[in-house]
Structures are given as C-alpha cells and as structure tokens.
Biotite code that builds the C-alpha atoms (Angstrom):
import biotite.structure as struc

atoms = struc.array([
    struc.Atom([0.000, 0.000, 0.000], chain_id="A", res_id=1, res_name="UNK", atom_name="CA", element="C"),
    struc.Atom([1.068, 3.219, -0.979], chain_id="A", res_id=2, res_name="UNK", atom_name="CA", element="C"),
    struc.Atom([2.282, 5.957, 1.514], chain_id="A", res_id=3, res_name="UNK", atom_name="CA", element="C"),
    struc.Atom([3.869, 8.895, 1.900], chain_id="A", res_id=4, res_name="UNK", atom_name="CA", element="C"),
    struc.Atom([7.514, 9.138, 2.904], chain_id="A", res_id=5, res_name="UNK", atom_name="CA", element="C"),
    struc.Atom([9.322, 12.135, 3.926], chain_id="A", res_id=6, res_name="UNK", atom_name="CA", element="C"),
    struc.Atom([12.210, 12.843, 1.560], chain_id="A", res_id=7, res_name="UNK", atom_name="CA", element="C"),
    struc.Atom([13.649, 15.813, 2.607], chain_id="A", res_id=8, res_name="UNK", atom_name="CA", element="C"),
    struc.Atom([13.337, 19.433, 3.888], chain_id="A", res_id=9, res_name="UNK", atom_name="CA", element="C"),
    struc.Atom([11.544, 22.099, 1.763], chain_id="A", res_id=10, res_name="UNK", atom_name="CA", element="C"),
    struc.Atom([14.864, 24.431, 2.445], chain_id="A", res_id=11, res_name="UNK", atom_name="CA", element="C"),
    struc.Atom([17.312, 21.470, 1.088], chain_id="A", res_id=12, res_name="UNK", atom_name="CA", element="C"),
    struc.Atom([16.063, 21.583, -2.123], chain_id="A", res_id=13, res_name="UNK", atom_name="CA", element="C"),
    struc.Atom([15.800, 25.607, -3.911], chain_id="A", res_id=14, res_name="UNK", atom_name="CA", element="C"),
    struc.Atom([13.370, 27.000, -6.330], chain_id="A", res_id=15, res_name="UNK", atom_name="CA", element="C"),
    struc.Atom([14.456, 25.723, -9.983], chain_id="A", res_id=16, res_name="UNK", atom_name="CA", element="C"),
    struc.Atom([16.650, 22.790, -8.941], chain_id="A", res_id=17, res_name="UNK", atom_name="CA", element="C"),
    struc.Atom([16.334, 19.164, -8.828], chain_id="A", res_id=18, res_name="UNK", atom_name="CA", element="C"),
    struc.Atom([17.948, 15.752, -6.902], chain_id="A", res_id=19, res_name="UNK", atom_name="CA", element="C"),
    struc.Atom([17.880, 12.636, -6.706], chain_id="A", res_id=20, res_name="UNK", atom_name="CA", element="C"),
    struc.Atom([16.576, 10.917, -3.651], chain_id="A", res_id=21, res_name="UNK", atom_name="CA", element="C"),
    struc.Atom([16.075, 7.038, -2.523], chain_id="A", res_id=22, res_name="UNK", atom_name="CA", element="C"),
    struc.Atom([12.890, 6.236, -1.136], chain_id="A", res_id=23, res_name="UNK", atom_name="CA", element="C"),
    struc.Atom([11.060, 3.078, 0.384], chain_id="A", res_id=24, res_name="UNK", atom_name="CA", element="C"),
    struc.Atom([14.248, 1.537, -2.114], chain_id="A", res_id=25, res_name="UNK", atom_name="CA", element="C"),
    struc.Atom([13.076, 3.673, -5.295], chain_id="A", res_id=26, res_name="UNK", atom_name="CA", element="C"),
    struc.Atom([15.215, 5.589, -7.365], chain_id="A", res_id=27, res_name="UNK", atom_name="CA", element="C"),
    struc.Atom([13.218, 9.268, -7.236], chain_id="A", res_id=28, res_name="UNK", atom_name="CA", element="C"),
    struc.Atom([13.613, 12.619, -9.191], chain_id="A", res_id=29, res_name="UNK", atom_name="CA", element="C"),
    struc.Atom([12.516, 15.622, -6.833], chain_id="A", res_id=30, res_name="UNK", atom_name="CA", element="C"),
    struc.Atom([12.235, 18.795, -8.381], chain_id="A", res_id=31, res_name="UNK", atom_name="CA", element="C"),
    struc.Atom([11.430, 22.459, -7.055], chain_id="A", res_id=32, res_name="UNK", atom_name="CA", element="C"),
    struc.Atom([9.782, 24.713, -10.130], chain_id="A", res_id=33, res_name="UNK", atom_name="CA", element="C"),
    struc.Atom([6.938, 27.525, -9.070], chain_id="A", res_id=34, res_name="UNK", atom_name="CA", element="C"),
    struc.Atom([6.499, 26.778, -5.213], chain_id="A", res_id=35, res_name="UNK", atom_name="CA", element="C"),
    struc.Atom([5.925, 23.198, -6.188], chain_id="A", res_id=36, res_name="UNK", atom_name="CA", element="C"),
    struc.Atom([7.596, 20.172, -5.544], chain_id="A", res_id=37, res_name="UNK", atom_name="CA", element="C"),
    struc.Atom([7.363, 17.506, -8.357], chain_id="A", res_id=38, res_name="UNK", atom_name="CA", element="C"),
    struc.Atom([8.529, 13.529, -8.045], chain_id="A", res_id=39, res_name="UNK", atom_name="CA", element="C"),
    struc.Atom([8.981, 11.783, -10.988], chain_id="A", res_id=40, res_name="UNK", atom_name="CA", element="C"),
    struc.Atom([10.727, 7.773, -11.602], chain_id="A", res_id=41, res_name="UNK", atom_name="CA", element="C"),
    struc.Atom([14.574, 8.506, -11.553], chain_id="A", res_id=42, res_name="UNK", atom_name="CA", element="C"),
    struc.Atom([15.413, 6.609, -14.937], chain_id="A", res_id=43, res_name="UNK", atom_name="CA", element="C"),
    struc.Atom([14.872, 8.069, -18.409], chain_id="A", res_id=44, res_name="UNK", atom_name="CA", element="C"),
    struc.Atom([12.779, 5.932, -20.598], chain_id="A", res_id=45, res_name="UNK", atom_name="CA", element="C"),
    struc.Atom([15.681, 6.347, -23.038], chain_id="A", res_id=46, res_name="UNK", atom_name="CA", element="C"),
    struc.Atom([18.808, 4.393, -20.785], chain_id="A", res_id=47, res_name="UNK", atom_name="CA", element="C"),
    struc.Atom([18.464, 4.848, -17.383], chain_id="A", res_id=48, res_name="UNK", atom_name="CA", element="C"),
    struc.Atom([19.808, 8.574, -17.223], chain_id="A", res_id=49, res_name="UNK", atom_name="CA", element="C"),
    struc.Atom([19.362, 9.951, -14.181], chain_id="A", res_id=50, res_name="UNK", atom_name="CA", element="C"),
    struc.Atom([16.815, 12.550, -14.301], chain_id="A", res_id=51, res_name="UNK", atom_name="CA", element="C"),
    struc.Atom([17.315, 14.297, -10.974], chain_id="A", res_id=52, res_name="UNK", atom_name="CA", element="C"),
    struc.Atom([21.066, 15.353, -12.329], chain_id="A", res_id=53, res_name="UNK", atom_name="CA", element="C"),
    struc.Atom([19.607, 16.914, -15.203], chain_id="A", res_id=54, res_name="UNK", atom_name="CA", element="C"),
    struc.Atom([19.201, 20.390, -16.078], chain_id="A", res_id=55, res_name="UNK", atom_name="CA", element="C"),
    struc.Atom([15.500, 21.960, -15.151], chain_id="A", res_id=56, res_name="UNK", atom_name="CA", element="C"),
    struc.Atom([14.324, 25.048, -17.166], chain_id="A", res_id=57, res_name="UNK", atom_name="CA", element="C"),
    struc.Atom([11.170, 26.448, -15.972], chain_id="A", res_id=58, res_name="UNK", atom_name="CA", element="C"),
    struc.Atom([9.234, 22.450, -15.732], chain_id="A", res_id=59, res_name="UNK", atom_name="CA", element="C"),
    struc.Atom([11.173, 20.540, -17.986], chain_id="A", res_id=60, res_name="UNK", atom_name="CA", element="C"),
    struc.Atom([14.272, 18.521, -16.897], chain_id="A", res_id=61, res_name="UNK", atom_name="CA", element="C"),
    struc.Atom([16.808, 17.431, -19.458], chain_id="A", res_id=62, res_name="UNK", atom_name="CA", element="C"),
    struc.Atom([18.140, 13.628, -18.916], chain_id="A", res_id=63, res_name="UNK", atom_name="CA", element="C"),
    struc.Atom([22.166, 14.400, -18.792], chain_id="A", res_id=64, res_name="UNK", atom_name="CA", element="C"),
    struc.Atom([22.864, 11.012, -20.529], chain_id="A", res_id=65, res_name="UNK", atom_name="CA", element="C"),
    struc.Atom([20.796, 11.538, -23.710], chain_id="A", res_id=66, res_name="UNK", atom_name="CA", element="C"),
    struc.Atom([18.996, 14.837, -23.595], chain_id="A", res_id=67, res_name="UNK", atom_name="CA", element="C"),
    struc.Atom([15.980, 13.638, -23.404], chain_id="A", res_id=68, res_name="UNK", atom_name="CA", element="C"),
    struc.Atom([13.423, 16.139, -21.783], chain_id="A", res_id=69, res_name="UNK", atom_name="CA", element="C"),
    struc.Atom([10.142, 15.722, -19.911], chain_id="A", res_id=70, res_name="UNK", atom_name="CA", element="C"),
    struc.Atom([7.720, 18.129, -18.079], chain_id="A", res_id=71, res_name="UNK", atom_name="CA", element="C"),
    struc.Atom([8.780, 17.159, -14.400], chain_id="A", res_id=72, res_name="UNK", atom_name="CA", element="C"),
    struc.Atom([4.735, 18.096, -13.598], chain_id="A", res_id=73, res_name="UNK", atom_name="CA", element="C"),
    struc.Atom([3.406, 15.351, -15.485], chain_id="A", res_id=74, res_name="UNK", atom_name="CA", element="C"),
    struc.Atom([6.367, 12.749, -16.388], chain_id="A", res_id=75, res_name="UNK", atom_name="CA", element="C"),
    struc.Atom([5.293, 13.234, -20.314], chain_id="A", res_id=76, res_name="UNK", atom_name="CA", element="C"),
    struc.Atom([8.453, 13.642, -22.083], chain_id="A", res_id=77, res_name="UNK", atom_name="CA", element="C"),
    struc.Atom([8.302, 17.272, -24.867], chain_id="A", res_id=78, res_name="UNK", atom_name="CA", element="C"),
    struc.Atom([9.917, 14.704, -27.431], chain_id="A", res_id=79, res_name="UNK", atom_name="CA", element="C"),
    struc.Atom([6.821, 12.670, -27.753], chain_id="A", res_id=80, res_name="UNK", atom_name="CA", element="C"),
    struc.Atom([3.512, 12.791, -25.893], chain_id="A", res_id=81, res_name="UNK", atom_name="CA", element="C"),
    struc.Atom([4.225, 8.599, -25.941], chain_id="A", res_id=82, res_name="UNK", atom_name="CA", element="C"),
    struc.Atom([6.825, 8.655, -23.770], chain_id="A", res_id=83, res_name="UNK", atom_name="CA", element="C"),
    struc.Atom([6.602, 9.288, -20.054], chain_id="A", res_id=84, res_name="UNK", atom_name="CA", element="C"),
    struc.Atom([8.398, 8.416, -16.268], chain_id="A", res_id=85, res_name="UNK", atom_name="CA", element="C"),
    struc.Atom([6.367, 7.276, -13.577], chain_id="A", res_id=86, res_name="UNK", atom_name="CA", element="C"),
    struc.Atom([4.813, 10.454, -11.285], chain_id="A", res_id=87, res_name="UNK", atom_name="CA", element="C"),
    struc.Atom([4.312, 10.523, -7.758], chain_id="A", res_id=88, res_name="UNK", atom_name="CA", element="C"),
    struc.Atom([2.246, 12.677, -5.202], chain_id="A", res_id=89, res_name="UNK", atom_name="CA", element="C"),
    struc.Atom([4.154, 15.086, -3.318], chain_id="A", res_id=90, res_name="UNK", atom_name="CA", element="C"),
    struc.Atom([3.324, 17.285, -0.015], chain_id="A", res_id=91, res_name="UNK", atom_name="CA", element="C"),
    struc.Atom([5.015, 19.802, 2.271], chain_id="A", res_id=92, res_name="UNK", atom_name="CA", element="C"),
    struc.Atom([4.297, 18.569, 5.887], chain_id="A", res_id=93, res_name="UNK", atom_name="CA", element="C"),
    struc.Atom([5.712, 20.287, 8.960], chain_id="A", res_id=94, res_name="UNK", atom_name="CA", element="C"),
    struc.Atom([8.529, 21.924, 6.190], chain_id="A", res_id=95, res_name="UNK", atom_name="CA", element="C"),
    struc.Atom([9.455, 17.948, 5.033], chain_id="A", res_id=96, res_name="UNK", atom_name="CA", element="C"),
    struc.Atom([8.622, 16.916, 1.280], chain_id="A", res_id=97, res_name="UNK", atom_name="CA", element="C"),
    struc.Atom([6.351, 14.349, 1.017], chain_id="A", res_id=98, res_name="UNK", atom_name="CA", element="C"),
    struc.Atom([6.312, 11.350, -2.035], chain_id="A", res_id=99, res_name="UNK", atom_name="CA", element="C"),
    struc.Atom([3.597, 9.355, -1.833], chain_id="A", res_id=100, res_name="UNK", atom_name="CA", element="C"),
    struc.Atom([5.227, 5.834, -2.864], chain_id="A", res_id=101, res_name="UNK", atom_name="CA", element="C"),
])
C-alpha cells in the first residue's frame, strides 16, 4: 500500500533545482519549479539517465545522458507525448517533502 515518505526538507532543495533521492528503495527525481515540488521515476525511458542530475528550465528537466526532456509536472516527455516516467504525489508537511510511494 502506498504511503507517503518524507524525503527531505523544503529548504534542502531551492526554487528551480532538482535531486535525486532514494525512497522506500526507489530511485526518485525531486524537483522544485513555481512553489511546487514535483517527483517523478529517476530513470529516463531512453537508458536509465538519471533525471534528478539533469538540467531543469522552468518544468522541464533534461536527462544528462541523452537529452531527453520531460515536463517534471506530469512525467510526459516534450519529445513525444508517448513517452513518459512514472509520477508521484508530493506534499510539504511540517517543512518535510512528502512522495507518496
């Protein structure tokens, strides 16, 4: 059953950046864009780039491997409405981001 984990602290992660984060033993992409936090599957569809050491401009993260992109607030890659990472729920609780996994 799904719940949500903390992952880390709202101030650990600034506006317009992203990271990668284990949690409950998944690989997760956490990103910061507009006062939101957005959690996407770690692995580009492409090879297993790690999206949460790409490059975010404004929502879209580039995979540093391949440059493949995706909007980070719905997993759908900009290449091809196809393609898309797993998304997951996130929350601020008591300052902590939430993923729902």
């Amino acid at each position: 059953m799904a719940e949500y984990r903390a992952v880390c602290r709202v101030e650990a992660l600034p506006p317009g950046q992203g990271r990668s984060f284990v949690v409950a033993g998944r690989e997760i992409a956490l990103f910061h864009v507009e006062g939101g936090f957005h959690a996407l599957d770690n692995n580009c569809c492409h090879a297993g780039g790690p999206l949460g050491e790409g490059a975010l401009e404004g929502c879209v993260v580039t995979c540093p491997w391949h440059a493949w992109r995706y909007d980070v607030t719905t997993g759908v890659s900009v290449m091809s409405a196809h393609l898309a990472v797993q998304r997951f729920e996130t929350r601020v609780k008591d300052a902590q981001v939430e993923v729902l996994v």
